[in-house]
N, C-alpha and C positions, 0 to 999 in steps of 0.2 A: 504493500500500500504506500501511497504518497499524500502529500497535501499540495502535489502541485500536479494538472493536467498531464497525462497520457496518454499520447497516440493508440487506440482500438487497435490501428497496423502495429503496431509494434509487439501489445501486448496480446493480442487475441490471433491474431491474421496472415501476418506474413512470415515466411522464414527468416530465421538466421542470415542466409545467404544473402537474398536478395533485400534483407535489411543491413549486410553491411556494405552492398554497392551504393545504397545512396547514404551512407555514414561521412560525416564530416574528415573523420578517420582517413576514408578511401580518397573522398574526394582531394583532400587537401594533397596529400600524396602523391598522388596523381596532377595536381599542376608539380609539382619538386618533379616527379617525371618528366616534362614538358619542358622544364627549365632546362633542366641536364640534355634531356634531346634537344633541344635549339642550339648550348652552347656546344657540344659537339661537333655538329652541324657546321656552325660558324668556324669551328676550329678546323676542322676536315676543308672546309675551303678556303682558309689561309689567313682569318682572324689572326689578330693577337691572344689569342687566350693559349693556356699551358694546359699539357695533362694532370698537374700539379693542383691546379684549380677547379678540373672536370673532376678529379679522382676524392678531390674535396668534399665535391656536391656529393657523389654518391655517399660517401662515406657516411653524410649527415642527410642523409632522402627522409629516412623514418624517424628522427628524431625532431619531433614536434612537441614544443613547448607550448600549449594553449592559453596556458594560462600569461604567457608573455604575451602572444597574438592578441588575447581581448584586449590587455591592457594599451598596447600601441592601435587597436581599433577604436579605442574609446578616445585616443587623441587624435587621429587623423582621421577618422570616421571612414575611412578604408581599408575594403577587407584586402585585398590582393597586397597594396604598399605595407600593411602589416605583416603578413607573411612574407614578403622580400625582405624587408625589416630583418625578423627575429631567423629568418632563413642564414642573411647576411650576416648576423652573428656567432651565428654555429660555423661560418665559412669565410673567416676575414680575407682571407687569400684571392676567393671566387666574389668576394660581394662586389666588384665591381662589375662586374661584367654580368651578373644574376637580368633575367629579364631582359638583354640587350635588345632593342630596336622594338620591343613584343609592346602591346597593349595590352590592358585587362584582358578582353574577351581572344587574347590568346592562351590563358589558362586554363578560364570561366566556359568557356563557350567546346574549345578542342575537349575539355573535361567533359560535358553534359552530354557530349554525343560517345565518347568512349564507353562512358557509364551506361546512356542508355543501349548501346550496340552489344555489350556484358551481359544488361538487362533482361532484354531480348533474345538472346541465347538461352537463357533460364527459363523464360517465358517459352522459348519455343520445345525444349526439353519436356519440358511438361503437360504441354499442347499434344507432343506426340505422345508419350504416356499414355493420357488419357485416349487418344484416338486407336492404340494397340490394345486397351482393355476391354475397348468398346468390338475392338474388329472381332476379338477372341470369344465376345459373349456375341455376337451377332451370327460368329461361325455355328456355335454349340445349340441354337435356339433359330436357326437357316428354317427348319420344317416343324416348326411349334405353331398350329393355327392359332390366331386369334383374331378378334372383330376389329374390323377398323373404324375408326370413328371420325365423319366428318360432322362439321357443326358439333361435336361433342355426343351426337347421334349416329347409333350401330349403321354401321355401314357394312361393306362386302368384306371381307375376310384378309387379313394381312397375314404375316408371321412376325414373332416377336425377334427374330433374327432382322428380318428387312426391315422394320423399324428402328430397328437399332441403328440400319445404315442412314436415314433421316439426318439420326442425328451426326455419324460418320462425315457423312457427305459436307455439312455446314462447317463442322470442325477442318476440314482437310482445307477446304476453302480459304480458312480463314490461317491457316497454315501457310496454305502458297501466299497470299500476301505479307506475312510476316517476313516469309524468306525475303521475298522481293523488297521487301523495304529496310532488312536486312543487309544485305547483297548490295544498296545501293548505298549504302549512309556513305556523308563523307564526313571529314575533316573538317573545320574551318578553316584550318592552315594557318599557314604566314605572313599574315596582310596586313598588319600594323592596322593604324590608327582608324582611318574611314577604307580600308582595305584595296588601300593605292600600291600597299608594299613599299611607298615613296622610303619611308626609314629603312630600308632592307636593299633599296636603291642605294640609297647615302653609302652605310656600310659597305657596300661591295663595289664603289665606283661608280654605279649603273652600270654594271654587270648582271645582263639582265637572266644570260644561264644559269649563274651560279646563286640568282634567288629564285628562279626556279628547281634545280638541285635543292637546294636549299629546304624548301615547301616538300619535296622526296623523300629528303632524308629521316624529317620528321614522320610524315605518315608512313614511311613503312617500320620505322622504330614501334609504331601501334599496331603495324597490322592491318591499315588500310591502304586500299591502291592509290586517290588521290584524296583531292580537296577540292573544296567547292571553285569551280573557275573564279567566280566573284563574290564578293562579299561588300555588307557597308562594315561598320565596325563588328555586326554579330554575324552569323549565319542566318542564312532566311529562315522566317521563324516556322514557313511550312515544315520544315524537316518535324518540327515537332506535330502540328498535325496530325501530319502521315503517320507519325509513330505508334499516338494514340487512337487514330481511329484504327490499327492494328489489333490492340486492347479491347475497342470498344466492338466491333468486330465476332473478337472471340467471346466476350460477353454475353451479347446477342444470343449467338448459336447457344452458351450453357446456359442463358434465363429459358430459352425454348426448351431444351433436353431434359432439364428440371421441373420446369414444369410439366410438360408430360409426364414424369414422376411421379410429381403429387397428385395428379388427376387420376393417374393409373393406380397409384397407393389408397387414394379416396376408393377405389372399387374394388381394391382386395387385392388387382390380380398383380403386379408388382410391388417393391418394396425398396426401399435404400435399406443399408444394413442397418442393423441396430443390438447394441450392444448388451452381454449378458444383463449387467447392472444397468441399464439408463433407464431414467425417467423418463416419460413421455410427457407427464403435467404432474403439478406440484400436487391439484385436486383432482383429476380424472386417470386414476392408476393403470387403469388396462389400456389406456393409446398408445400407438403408436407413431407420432407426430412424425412427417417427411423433415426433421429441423435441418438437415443435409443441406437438403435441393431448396429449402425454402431460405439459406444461409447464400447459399450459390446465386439465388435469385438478388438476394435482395445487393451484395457484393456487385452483381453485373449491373444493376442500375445504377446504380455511386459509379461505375467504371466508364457506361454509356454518357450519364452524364455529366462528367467531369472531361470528356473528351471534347464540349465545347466550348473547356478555358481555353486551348491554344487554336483552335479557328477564332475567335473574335481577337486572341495577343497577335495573332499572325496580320489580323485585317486592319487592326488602328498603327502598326509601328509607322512613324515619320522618318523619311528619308532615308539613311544613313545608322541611324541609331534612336533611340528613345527607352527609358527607362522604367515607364512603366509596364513593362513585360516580367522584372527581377522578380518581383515578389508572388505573383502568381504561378510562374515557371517553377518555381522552389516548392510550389506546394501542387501542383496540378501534374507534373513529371512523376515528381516522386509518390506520390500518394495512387495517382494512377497504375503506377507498377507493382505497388504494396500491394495493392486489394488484388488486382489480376493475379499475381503469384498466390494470395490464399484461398482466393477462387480457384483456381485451378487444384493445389494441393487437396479439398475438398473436394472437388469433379474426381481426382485418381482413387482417392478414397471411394466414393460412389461407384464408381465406373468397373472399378476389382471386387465387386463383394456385392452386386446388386441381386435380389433373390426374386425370381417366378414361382409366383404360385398356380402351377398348370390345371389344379381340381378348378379352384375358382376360375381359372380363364375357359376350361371346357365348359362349367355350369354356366356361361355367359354366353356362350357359343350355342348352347342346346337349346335356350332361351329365343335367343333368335335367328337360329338357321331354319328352321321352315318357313320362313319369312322370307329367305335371303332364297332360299332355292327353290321354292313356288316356278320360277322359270322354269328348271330344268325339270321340276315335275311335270310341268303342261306339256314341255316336248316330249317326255318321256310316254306320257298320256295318249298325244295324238298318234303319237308312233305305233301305241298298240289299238287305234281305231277310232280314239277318243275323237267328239266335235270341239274340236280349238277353242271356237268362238263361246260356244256352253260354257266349256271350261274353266274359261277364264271369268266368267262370271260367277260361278260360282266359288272360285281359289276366292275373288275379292270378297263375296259374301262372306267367307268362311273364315277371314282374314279379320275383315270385321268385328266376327262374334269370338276369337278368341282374340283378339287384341283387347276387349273389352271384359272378356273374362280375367284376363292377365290385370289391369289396369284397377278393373272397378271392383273383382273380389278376390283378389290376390293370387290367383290361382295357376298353374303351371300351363303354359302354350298349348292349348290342346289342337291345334290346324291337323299337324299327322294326324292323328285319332280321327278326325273328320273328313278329310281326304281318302281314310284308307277304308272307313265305311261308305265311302259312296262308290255302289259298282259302277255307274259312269269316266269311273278312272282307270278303271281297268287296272290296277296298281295295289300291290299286297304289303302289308307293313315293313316285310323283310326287304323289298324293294325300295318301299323308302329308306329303310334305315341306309340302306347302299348309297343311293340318290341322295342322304343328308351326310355321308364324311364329310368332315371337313378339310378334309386334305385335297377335297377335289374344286375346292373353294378358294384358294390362297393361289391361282396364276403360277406367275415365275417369278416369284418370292424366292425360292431357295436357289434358281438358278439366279436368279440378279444379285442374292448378295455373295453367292459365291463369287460370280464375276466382279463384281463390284471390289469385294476385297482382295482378292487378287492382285485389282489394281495397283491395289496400295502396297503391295511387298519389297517394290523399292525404298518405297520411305522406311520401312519396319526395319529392311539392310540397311541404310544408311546412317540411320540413329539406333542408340543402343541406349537402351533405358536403365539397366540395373543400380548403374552407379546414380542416379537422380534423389538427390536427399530431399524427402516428402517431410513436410513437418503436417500433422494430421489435425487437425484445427475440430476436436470431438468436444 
């Protein structure tokens, strides 16, 4: 317990992991990276700097005094010249040359895209997870009939396997864009001040290769190919956009998947897991409450819409630079990854352990399949002599009277019964019972989500899930 505010993502929600890439920790660290890769950099192309003062920096990267950093922040009300400051301390050798030619948002800015490009590898890790537990119950459960339901009304016959690809299908989706936005992130690079590079001009003579080498040497020190051609003093603030409507996205698809859950948990016939010992309600001891998928759900709306802080930071920045972007970027980046990481850890949890109850999905089924195959009764009917047109007139009558027996005195579908004494049908009970499988109701259900997952076995080779630390948010 505390007396002062704490972040839900911290304490309830996100991992370890992906709560120490947006740690002040990492971050700060990671400009001291940036530094040392620029001065480098500069050295490699013929600066004046020594390995004496490179070999400096590294020596002191992790050795961060915080409580110095406030205190020189509370005088100059600068965060970055605070940390050159107390950086420059640790490194009297190198503090001249700390920062050379860079701007703020060559720490600030090269940091937030590393971090979230980190991010996103987590994010995407677990994305697959969940889409491999899904493929593996969708395989086992290919030839399980069950009703389909449009309008939330019995409809013609699914499997619980192809439904499962439903949800497959939205997740993979929202997978390929992750990659792709992924795959594209850049750098901001090395572009000084309003991102003329003019300071990086000065230094190298306007020598205009060796600052572009230069912008090289750093992005591949990270691990990316370039940097953004241009820039004013930030990076365009789209990139954040794009990133979060990747989040917002995957959201989407798991507020859908979950809810189906709950709607299917509402009716018996599936389940999220539920643990030896858990409560369902503090006063109602026999429920079993979906708090899973209803946790997932309410996580994806915080995710959808927090994803239209950085479309409106994107659409008001002025010119070159403008700063009221700082403080909602600090909170709408990071919190938006928080919650996606413990949505998801929750999705892998759901998605490994989700239980069918197949009595209750067949009693659902016998319920309303003489409803559903009345069709194939009539053909079956005229086939052996029956009047088509009779026929159907009297399916509807008979349709009628047990719809209303069902409805008004609770009683079981009696249509077969009524069909199978009328010798106009020409049709014997054991012939209905033939005529009502449901196996012969479900299409290519089992052949589409065979193919369908199939599909996917590239991604399943590509990624390897074991190593993925789930923190299980129960």
């Amino acid at each position: 317990m505390t007396d002062k505010y704490s972040s839900p993502f911290s304490q309830r929600y996100s991992s370890e992991k992906m709560q120490y890439l947006f740690s002040d920790d990492n971050r700060y660290k990671t400009w001291r990276l940036l530094w040392i890769s620029l001065a480098k950099a500069q050295m490699k192309l013929g600066l004046n700097i020594t390995q004496q003062q490179i070999d400096e920096l590294i020596e002191n990267k992790d050795n961060i005094d915080y409580n110095q950093v406030r205190t020189f922040e509370k005088q100059i009300r600068h965060d970055v010249m605070s940390h050159i400051k107390a950086y420059g301390l640790l490194c009297p050798k190198a503090s001249p040359i700390i920062h050379l030619g860079a701007t703020s948002c060559f720490v600030t800015d090269n940091t937030d895209i590393i971090i979230m490009k980190n991010a996103l590898g987590l994010i995407r890790n677990k994305l697959v997870a969940v889409i491999k537990n899904l493929s593996d119950f969708a395989i086992k459960y290919k030839n399980l009939p069950t009703l389909g339901f449009t309008h939330f009304q019995p409809a013609q016959l699914v499997t619980v396997g192809k439904r499962a690809c439903l949800w497959i299908q939205d997740l993979y989706m929202d997978f390929e864009q992750l990659q792709f936005t992924y795959d594209s992130l850049m750098l901001r690079g090395v572009k000084g001040t309003t991102g003329t590079q003019a300071s990086f001009m000065s230094l190298f003579d306007d020598d205009q290769e060796k600052v572009d080498i230069l912008e090289k040497l750093v992005c591949t020190d990270f691990g990316f190919e370039k940097a953004f051609p241009v820039t004013g003093q930030t990076y365009t603030r789209k990139t954040d956009t794009r990133v979060l409507q990747c989040l917002s996205s995957i959201a989407q698809s798991s507020h859908k998947m979950c809810t189906d859950i709950r709607l299917l948990q509402g009716l018996k016939e599936i389940e999220e897991p539920f643990e030896k010992s858990q409560v369902g309600s503090s006063a109602m001891a026999y429920k079993r409450n979906p708090m899973r998928s209803e946790r997932v759900c309410s996580l994806a709306r915080y995710i959808i819409t927090n994803a239209h802080n950085p479309e409106i930071t994107a659409s008001v920045q002025w010119l070159e630079r403008t700063l009221d972007d700082s403080a909602n970027r600090r909170l709408s980046i990071a919190e938006g990854f928080l919650a996606a990481d413990g949505m998801l850890d929750i999705l892998i949890n759901i998605s490994n352990n989700i239980v069918v109850n197949e009595n209750v999905i067949y009693k659902h089924i016998k319920e309303e399949i003489p409803f559903i195959a009345t069709e194939n009764i009539l053909m079956e009917s005229v086939k052996r002599g029956g009047d088509r047109q009779k026929l159907h007139e009297k399916i509807r009558q008979y349709s009628i009277t047990a719809s209303n027996r069902v409805k008004n005195e609770g009683l079981e579908n009696n249509l077969l019964e009524l069909i199978a004494s009328d010798c106009d049908f020409y049709i014997s009970r054991d012939d209905l019972a033939k005529i009502t499988d449901p196996s012969l109701y479900i299409g290519r259900s089992a052949y589409q989500t065979e193919n369908f997952i199939k599909s996917l076995q590239d991604l399943f080779i590509n990624y390897y899930f074991a190593d993925i630390e789930v923190v299980l948010n129960v």
